[in-house]
N, C-alpha and C positions, 0 to 999 in steps of 0.2 A: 158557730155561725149557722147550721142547718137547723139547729135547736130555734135559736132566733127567727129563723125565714117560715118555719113550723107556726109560732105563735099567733095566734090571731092579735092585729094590732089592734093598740088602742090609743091616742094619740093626747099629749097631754093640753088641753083647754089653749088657744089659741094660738098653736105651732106644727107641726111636723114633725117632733119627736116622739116616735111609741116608746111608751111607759108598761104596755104589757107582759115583756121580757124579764124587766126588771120585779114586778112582782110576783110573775109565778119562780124565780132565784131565790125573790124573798120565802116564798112559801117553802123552796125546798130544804133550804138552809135551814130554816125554823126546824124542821121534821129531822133534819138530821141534829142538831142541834139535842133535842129531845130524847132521840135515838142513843144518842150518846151517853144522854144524863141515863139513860135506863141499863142501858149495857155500865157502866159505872157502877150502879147501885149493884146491880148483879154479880160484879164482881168483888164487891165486900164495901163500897166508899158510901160512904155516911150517910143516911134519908135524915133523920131529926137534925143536924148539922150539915147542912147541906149547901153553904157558900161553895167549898173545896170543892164541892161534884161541881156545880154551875160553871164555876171558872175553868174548871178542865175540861167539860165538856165545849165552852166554848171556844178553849184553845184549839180540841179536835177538828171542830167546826170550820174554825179561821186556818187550820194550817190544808185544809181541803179548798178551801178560796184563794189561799196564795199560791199552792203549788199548781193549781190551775192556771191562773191567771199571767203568772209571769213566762211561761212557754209562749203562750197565745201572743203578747205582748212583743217578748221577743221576735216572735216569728213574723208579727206584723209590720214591727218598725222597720225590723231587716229586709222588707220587702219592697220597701220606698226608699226614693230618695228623704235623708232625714229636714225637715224645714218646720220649725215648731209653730210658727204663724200661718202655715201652706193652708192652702185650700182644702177641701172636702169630694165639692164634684167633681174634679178633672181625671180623682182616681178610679180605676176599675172599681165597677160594680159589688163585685165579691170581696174589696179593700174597703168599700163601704159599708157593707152588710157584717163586716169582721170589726168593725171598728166600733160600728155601733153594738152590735152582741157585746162584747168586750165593756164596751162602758157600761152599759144596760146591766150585765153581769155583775161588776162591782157596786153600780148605784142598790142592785136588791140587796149585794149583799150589808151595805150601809142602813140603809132601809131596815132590814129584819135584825140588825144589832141594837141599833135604836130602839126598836119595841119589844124584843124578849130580852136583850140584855138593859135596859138605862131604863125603861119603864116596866115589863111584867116581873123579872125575876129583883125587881127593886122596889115592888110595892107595898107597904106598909098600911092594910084595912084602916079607915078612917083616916088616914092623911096622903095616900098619893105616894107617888115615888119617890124616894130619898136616896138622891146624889152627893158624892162627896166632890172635890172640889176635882179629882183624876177624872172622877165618872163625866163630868160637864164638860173638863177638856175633851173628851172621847167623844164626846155626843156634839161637839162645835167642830170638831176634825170630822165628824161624819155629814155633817151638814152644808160643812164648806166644800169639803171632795166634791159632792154630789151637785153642788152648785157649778162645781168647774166643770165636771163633764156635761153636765144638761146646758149650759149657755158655750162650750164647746160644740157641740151638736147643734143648737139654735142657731148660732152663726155660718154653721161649716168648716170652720176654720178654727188653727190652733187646738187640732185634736192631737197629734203629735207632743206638743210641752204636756200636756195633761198624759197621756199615754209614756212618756220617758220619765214623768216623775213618778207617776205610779210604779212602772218598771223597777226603779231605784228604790222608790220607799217599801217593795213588795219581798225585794227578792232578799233580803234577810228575815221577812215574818215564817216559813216553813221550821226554817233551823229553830227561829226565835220562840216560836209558841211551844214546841217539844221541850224546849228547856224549860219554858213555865209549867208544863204540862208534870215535867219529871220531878220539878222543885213540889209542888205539888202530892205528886206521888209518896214522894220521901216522908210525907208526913202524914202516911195513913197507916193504920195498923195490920190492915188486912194483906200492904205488900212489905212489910219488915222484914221478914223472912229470904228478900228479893236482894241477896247479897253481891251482884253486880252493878244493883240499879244505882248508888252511890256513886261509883267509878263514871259509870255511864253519863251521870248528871253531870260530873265535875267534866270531864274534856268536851263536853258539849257546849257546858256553859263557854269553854275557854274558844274554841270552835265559832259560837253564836256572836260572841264579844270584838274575834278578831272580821268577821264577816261585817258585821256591823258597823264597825270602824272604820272599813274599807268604803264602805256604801254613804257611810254620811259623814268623813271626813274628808276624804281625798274623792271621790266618784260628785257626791250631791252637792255639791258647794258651784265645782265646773258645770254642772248640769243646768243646776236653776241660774247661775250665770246668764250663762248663754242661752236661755231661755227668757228672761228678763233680756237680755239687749236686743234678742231679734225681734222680741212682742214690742218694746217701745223703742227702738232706732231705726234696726236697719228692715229687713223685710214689713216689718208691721205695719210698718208708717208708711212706707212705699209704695207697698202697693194697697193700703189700705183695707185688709184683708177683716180685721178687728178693729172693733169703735176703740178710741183710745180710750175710753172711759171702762172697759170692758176692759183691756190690756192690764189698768192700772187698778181694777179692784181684783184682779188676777193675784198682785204683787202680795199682797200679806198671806195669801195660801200658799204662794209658793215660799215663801222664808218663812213664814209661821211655824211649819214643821222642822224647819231644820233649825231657830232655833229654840221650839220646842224640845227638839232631841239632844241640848246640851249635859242634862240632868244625865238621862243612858249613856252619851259618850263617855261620862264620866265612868262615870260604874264600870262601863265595860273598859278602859284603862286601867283601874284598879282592880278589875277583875286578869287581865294580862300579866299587869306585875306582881300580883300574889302568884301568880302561877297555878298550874293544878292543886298542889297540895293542899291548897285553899279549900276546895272541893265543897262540902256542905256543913260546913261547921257551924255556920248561921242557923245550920236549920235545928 
């Protein structure tokens, strides 16, 4: 929040939301980001092959943006009464200044995924970037997040649903990216040697899977619920707080992810019932 009140604003083309937050996030993430791929290389992981470095470095990257983000998050929502269509102004000043930091936060770091991960470390000299069809869903979930909090912000209202689904969707990425990071690991030559790091992967994984499960089975189902009914019945409509047109192009970002995430819930159910001993045999 004082990082934010720090920044010189700069406001995006016909509204009152500063956008300058959000890109110097973007800048820093970038650097670290880079930071990582160097410290990788240093450590023995691949330069001429160097997808493995990119991907673990960006896991480093992302599990520094969730582990941030979902304190913050927490600590905000716990701070108000919870109303996902509520207003913006009537809260204290320093609930607004946190709110927007917070979004601002997340939008850079959408922002700067988007152009070092889906366009620079994906470009192919003479044809432009090449996405597979994972890479396009990442880059349309980064696109639509950012659309919900920026017209959350344009409105004032219903910063809270955008704020408890991020919450939800965030607070398995820490665990989650360490396991990528480690599956990863397992298959460089420079840490074979690293006769724990197997053991480590497998409860992790089983660790990530049961977290996960909990977040977008049983937790995010009731979440976006109750967040669709109060955006288009009961508080939304009442008190008119959101266009309803606004409300209702809300709706496919908010189910989009979850049932986007049916493919993982899987995986991570048959990651539960193998049990540990399963461990990395794939790999």
């Amino acid at each position: 929040m004082y990082a934010y009140r720090a920044t010189p604003k700069i406001y995006f083309p016909g509204t009152d939301i500063d956008i300058a937050f959000s890109f110097v996030c973007a800048v820093i993430f970038s650097i670290l980001r880079l930071s990582f791929r160097h410290l990788l290389y240093f450590c023995g992981w691949p330069v001429d092959d160097a997808e493995n470095t990119y991907f673990a470095a960006a896991c480093m990257t992302s599990c520094i943006h969730s582990s941030l983000i979902v304190p913050g998050l927490a600590g905000v929502l716990l701070s108000q009464k919870y109303v996902p269509s509520g207003q913006l102004s009537p809260s204290p000043q320093w609930y607004q200044d946190a709110t927007h930091s917070i979004m601002s936060y997340c939008t850079g770091y959408m922002l700067y995924d988007s152009i070092v991960g889906y366009i620079y470390e994906k470009w192919v000299p003479e044809v432009g970037p090449v996405l597979s069809a994972d890479d396009w869903m990442f880059v349309g979930h980064h696109i639509l997040t950012s659309l919900y909090m920026m017209s959350a912000r344009w409105v004032k209202a219903g910063h809270m649903s955008a704020m408890i689904l991020m919450l939800n969707g965030e607070f398995s990425a820490p665990i989650m990216n360490i396991n990528f990071f480690l599956e990863k690991a397992l298959k460089q030559d420079c840490w074979k040697d690293i006769t724990w790091l197997p053991t480590l992967f497998t409860y992790n994984e089983q660790i990530f899977s049961l977290i996960y499960l909990v977040c977008r089975v049983v937790v995010s189902p009731w979440v976006i619920g109750y967040v669709s009914y109060d955006l288009l019945f009961k508080r939304g409509r009442a008190k008119r707080d959101i266009p309803l047109w606004l409300a209702l192009s809300w709706m496919p970002m908010c189910w989009g992810v979850q049932f986007g995430s049916i493919p993982w819930i899987m995986t991570c159910i048959e990651t539960l019932k193998n049990g540990p001993s399963s461990g990395h045999e794939e790999l």
